[in-house]
Structure formats: C-alpha cells, structure tokens
DSSP file (Angstrom, degrees, kcal/mol; ACC not computed):
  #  RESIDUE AA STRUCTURE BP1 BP2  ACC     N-H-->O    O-->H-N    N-H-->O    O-->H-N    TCO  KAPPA ALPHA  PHI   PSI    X-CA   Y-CA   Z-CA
    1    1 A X              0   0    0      0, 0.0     0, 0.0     0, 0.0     0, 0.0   0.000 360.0 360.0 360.0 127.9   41.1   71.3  -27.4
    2    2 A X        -     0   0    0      1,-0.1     4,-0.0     0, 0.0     0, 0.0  -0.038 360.0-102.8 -68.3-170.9   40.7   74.6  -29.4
    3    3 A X  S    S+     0   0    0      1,-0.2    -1,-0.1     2,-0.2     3,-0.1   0.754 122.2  58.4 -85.0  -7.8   40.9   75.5  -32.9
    4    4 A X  S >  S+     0   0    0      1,-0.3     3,-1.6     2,-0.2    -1,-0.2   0.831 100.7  53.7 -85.1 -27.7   44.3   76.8  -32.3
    5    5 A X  T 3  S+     0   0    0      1,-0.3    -1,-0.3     0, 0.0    -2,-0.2   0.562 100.7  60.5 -62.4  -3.5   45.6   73.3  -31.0
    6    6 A X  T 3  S+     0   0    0     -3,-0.1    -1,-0.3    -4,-0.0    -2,-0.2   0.432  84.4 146.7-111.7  -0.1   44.2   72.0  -34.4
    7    7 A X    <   -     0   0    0     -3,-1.6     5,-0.1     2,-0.1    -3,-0.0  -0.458  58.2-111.1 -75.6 147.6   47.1   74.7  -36.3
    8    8 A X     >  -     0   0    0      1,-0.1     4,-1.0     4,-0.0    45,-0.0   0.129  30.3-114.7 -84.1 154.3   48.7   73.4  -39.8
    9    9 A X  H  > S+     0   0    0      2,-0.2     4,-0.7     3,-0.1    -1,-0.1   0.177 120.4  71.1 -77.4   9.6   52.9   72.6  -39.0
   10   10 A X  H >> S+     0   0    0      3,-0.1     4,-3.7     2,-0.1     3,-1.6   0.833  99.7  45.0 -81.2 -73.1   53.2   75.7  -41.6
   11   11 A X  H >> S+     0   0    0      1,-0.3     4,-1.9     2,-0.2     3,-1.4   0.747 112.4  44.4 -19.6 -82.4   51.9   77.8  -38.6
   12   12 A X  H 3X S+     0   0    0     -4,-1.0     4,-1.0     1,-0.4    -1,-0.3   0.616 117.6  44.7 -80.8 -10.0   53.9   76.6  -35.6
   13   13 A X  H <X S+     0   0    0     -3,-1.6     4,-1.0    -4,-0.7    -1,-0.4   0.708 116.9  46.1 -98.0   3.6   57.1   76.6  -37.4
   14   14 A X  H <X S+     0   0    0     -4,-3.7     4,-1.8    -3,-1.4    -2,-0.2   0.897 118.9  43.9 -74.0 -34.2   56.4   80.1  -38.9
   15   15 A X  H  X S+     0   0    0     -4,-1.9     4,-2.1    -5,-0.3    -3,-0.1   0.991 111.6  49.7 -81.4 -53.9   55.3   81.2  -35.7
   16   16 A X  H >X S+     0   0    0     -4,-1.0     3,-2.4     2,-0.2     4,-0.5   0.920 114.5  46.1 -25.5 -92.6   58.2   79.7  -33.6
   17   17 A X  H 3X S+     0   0    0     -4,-1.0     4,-2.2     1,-0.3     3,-0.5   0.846 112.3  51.7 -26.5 -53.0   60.8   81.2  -36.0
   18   18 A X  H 3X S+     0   0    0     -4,-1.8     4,-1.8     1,-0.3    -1,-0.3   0.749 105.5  57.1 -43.7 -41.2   58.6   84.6  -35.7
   19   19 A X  H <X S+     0   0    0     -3,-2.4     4,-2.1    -4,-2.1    -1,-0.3   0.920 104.7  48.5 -80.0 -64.5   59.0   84.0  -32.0
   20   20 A X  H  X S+     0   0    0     -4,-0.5     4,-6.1    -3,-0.5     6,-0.3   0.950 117.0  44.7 -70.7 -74.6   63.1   84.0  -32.5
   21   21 A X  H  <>S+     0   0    0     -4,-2.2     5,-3.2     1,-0.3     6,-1.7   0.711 110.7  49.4 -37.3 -44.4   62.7   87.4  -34.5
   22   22 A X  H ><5S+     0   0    0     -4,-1.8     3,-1.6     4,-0.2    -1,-0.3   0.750 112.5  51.4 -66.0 -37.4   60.2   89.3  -32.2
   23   23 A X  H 3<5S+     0   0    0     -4,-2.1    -2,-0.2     1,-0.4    -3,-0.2   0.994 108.8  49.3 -66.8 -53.7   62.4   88.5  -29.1
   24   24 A X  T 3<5S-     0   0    0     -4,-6.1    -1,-0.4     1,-0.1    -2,-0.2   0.361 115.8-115.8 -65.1  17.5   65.5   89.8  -30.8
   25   25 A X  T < 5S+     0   0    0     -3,-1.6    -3,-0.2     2,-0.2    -1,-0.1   0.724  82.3 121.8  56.5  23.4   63.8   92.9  -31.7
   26   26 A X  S   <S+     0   0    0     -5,-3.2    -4,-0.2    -6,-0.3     2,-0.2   0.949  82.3   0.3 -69.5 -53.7   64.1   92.2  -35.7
   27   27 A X        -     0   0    0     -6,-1.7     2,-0.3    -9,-0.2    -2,-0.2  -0.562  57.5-142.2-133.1-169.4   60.3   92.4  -36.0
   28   28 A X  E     -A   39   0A   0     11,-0.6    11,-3.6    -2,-0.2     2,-0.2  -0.988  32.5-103.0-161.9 152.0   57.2   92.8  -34.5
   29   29 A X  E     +A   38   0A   0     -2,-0.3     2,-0.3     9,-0.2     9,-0.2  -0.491  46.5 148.2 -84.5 156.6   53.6   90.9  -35.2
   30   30 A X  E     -A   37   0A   0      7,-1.0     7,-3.4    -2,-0.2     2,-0.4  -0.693  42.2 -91.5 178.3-173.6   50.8   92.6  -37.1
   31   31 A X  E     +A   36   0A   0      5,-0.3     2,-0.4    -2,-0.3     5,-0.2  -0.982  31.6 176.1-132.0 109.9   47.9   91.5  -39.4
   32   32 A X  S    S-     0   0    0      3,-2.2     6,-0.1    -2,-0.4    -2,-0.0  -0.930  76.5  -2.0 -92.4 104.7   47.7   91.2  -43.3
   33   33 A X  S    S-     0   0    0     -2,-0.4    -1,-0.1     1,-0.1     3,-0.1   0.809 131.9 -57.9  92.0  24.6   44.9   90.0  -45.4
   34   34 A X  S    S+     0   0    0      1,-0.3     2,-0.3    -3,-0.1    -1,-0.1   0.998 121.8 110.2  49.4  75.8   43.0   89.3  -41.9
   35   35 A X  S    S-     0   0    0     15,-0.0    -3,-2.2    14,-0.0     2,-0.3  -0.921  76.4-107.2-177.1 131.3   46.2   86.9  -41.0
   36   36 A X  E     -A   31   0A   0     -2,-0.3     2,-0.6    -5,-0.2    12,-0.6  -0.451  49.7-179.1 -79.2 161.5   48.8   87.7  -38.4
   37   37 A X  E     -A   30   0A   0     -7,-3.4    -7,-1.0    -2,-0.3     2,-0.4  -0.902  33.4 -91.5-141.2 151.9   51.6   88.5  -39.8
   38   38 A X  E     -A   29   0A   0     -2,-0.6     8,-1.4    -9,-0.2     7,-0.4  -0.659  42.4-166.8 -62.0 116.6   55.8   89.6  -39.5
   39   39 A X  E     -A   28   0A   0    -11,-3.6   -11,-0.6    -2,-0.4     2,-0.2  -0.471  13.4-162.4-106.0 175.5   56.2   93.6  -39.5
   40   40 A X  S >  S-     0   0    0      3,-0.4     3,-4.1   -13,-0.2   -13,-0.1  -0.782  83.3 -33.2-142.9 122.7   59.5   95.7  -40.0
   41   41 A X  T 3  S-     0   0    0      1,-0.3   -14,-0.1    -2,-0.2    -2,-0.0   0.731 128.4 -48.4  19.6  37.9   59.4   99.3  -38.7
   42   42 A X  T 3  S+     0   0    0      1,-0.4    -1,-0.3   -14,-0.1     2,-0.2   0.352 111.9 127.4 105.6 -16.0   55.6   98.9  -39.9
   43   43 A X    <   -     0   0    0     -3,-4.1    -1,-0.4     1,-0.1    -3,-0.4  -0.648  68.8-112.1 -76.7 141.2   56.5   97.3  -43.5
   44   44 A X        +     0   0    0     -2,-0.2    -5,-0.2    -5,-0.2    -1,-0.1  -0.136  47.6 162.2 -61.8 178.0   54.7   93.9  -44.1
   45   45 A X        -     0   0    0      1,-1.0    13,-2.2    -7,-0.4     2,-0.2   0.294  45.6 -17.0-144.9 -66.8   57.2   91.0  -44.1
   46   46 A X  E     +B   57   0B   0     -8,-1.4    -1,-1.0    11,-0.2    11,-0.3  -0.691  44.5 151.6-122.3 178.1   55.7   87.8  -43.6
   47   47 A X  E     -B   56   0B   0      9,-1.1     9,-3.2    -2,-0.2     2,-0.4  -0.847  46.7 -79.3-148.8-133.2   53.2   85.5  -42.7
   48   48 A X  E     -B   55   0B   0    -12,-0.6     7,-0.2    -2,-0.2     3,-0.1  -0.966  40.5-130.0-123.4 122.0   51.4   81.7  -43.2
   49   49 A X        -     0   0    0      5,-1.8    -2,-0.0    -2,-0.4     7,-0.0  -0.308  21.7-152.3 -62.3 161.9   49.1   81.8  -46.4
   50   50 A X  S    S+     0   0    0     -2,-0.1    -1,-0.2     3,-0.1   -15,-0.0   0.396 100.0  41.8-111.8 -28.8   45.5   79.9  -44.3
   51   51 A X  S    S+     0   0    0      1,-0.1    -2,-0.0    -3,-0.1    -3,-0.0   0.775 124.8  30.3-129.3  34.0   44.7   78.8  -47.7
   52   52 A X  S    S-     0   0    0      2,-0.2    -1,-0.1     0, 0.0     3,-0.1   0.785  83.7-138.7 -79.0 -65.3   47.9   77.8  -48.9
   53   53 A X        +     0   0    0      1,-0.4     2,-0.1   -45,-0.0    -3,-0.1   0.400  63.2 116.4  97.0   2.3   49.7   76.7  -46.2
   54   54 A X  S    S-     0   0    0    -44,-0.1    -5,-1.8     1,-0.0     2,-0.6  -0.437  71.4-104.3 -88.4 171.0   52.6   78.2  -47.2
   55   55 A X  E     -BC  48  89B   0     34,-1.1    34,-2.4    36,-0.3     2,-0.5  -0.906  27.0-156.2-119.7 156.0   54.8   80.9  -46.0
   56   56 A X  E     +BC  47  88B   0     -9,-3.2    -9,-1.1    -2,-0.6     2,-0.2  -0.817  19.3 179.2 -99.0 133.9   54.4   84.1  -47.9
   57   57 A X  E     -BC  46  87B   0     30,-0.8    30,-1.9    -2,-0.5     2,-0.7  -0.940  30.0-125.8 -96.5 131.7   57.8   86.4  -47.7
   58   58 A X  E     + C   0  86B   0    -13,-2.2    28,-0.2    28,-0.2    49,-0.1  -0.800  44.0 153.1 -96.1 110.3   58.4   89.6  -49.1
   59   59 A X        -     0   0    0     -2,-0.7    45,-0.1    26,-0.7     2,-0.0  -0.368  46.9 -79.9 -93.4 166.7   61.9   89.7  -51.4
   60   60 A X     >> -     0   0    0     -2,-0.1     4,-3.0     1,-0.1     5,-0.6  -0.107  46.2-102.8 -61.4-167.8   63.1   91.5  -54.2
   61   61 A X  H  >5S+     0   0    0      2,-0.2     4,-1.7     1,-0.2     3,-0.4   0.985 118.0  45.1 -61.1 -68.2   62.1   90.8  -57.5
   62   62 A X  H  >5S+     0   0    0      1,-0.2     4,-3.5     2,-0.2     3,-0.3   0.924 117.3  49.1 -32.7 -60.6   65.0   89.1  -58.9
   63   63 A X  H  >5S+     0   0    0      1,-0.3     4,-1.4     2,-0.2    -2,-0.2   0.765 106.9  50.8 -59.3 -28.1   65.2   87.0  -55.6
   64   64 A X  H  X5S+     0   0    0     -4,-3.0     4,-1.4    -3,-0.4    -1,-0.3   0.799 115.6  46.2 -90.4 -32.3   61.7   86.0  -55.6
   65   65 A X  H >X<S+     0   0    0     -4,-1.7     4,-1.9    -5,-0.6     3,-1.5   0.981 106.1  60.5 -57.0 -61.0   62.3   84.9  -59.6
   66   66 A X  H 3X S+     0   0    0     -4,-3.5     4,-1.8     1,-0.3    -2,-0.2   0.852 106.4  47.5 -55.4 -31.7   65.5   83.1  -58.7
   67   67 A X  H 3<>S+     0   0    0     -4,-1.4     5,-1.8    -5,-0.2     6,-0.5   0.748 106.3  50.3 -80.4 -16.5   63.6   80.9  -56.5
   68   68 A X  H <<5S+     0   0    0     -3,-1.5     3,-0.3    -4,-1.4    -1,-0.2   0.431 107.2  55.6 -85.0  -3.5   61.0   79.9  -58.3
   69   69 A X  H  <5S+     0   0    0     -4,-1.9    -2,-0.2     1,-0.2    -3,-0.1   0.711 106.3  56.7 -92.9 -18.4   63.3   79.0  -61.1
   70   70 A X  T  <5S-     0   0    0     -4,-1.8    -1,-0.2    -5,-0.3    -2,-0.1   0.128 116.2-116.6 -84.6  29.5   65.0   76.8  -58.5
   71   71 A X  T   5S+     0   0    0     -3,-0.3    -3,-0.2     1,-0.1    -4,-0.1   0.695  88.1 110.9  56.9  31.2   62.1   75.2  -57.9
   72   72 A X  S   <S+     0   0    0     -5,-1.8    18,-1.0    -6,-0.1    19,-0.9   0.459  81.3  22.1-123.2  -9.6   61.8   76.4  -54.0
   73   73 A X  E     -D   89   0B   0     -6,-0.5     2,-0.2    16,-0.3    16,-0.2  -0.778  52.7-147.4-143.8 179.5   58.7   78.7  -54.7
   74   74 A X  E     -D   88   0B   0     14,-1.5    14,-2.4    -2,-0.2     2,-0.3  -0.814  48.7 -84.6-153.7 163.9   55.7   79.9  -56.7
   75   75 A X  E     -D   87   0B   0     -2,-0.2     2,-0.8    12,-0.2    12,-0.2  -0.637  37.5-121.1 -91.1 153.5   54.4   83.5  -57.0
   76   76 A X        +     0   0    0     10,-1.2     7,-2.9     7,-0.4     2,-0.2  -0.573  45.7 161.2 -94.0 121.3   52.3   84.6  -54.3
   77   77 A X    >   -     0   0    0     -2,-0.8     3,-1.5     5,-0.2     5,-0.2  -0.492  18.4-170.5-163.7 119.2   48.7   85.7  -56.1
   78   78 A X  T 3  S+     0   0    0      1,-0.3    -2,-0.0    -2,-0.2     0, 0.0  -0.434  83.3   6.9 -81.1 139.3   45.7   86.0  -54.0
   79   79 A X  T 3  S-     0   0    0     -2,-0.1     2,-1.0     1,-0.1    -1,-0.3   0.811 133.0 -66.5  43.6  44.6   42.3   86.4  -56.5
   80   80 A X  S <  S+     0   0    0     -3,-1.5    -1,-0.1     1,-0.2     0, 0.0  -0.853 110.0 123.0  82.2 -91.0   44.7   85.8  -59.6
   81   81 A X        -     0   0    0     -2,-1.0     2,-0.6     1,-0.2    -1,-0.2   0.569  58.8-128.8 -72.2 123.7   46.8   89.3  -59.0
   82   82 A X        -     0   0    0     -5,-0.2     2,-0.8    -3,-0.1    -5,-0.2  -0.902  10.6-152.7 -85.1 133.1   50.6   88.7  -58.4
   83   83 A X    >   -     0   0    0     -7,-2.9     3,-1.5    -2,-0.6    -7,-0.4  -0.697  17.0-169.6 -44.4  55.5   52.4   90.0  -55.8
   84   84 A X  T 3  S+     0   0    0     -2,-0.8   -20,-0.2     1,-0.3   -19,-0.1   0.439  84.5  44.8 -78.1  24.6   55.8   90.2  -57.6
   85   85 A X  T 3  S+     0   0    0     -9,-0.1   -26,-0.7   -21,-0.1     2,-0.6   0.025 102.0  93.0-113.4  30.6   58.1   91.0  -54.5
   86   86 A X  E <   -C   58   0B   0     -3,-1.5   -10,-1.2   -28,-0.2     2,-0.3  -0.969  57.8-172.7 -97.9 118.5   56.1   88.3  -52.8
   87   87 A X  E     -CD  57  75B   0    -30,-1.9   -30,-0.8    -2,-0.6     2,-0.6  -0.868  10.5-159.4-104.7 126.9   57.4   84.7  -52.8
   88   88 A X  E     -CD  56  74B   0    -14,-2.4   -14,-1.5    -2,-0.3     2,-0.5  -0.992  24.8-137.8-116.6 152.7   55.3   81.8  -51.4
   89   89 A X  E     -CD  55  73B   0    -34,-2.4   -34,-1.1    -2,-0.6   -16,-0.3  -0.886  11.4-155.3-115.6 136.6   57.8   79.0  -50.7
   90   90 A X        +     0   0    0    -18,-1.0     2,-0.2    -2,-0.5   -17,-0.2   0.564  68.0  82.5-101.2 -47.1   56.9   75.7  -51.6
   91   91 A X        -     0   0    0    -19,-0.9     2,-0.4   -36,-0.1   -36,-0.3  -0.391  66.1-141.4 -72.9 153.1   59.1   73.9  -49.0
   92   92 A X        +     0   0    0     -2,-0.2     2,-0.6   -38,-0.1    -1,-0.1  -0.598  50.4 152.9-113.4  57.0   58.3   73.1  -45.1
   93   93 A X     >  -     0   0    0     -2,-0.4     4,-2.6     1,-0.1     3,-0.3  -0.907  51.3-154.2-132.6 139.5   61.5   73.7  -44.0
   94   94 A X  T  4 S+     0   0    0     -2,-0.6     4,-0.2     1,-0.2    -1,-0.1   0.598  98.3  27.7 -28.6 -66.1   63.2   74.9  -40.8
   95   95 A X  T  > S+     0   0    0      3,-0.2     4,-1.2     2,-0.1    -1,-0.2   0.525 113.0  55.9 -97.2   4.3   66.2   76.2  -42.3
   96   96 A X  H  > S+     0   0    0     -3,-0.3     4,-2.0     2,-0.1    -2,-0.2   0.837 115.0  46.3 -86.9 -13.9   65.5   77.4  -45.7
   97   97 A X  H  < S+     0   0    0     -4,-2.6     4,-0.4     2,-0.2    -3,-0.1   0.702 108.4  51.3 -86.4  -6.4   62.4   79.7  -44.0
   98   98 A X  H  > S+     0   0    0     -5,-0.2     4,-1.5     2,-0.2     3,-0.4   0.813 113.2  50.1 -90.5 -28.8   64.5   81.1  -41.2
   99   99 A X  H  X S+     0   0    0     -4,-1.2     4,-4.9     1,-0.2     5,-0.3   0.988 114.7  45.4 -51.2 -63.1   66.9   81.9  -44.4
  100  100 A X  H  X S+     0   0    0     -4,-2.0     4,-0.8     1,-0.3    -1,-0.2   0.630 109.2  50.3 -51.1 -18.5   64.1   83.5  -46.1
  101  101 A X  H  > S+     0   0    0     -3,-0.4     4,-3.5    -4,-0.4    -1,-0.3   0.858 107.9  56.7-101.3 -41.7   62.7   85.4  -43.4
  102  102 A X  H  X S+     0   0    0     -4,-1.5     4,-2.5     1,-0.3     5,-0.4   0.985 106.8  54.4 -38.4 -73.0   66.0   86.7  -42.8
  103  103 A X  H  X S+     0   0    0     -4,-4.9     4,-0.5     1,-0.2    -1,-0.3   0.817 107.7  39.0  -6.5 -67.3   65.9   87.7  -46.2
  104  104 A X  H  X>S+     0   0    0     -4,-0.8     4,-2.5    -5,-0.3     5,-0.6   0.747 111.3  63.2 -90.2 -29.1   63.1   89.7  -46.6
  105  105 A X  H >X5S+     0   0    0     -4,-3.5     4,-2.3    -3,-0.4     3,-1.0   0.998 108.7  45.0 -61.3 -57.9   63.8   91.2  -42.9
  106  106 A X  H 3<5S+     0   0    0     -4,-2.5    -2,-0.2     1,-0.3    -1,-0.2   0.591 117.1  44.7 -86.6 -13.5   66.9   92.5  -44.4
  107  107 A X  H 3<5S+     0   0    0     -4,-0.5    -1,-0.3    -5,-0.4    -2,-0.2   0.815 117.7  41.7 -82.4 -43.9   64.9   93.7  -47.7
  108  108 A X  H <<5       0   0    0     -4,-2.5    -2,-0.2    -3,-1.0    -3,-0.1   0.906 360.0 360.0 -89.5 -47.4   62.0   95.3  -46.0
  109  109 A X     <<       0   0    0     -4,-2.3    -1,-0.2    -5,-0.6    -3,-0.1   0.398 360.0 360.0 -23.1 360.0   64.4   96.8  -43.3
C-alpha cells in the first residue's frame, strides 16, 4: 500500500466531488499552500486543510459568517492570520460540501 491509500475520508470525498466539477468543466486542479487544490479561471477555490482535515472553500464574507454562526464552520487561519472569505467547514458531509463548493465556484467565477 502507499501513503495515498492511507488518505483521510476528508480527501476522497473532496476529491471525488472535485472529480464531478473538473469533468464538467466548472474547475480545474491546482496547488495552494503546497496542497492540491480547486481552481476557477486560475482563482483559488478549494481544497482539504492536511492539518485540519477539513475542507477549506472560498465564500463571501457574509456567507462565510452566516455559517459559522450556524454552527457549520470555523474561520479558516493558517499561523493565526484569517482568511475572511475563507470558510473551513466543520461537517463531513456529502451534500452540504458539494453545496459549498458550488458556492464558492459560483463566487470565485
């Protein structure tokens, strides 16, 4: 087995979803923060925090508030700096990240 067999469930359903997005020609894969990541015409988007485990989306401002006052997020800030159109979302779920990603495609766009 590799180390890649060994990846976090954050990973393979970010990546899986990712999958969905790249096919249809929404996005396209890149690197952030030494991390692959979700593009838009070259804009960051997405990706899988490695030492969170979360996935990191970029929202507006408001949006990325309103979800952490619904309890569905935190703010994403790597060495103490926030990132405030950054969201990391707090849930492992299927359809609230394929919502989110949507989101933020449709933000970044």
């Amino acid at each position: 087995m590799t180390a890649a067999d060994h990846q976090p469930l954050s990973t393979d359903l970010f990546w899986a979803l990712a999958e969905e997005m790249i096919a249809g020609g929404a996005a396209d894969e890149g690197t952030m923060m030494d991390t692959r990541c979700l593009r838009v015409n070259g804009e960051f988007l997405a990706m899988v925090f490695h030492k969170t485990d979360q996935l990191i989306v970029k929202l507006p401002r408001d949006r990325v508030t309103e979800v952490i006052a619904g309890g569905h997020g935190t703010e994403f800030k790597p060495a103490g700096r926030v990132f405030k159109e950054w969201l990391a979302v707090t849930d492992r779920d299927e359809d609230q990240w394929r919502g989110m990603l949507e989101e933020g495609r449709e933000f970044v766009a």
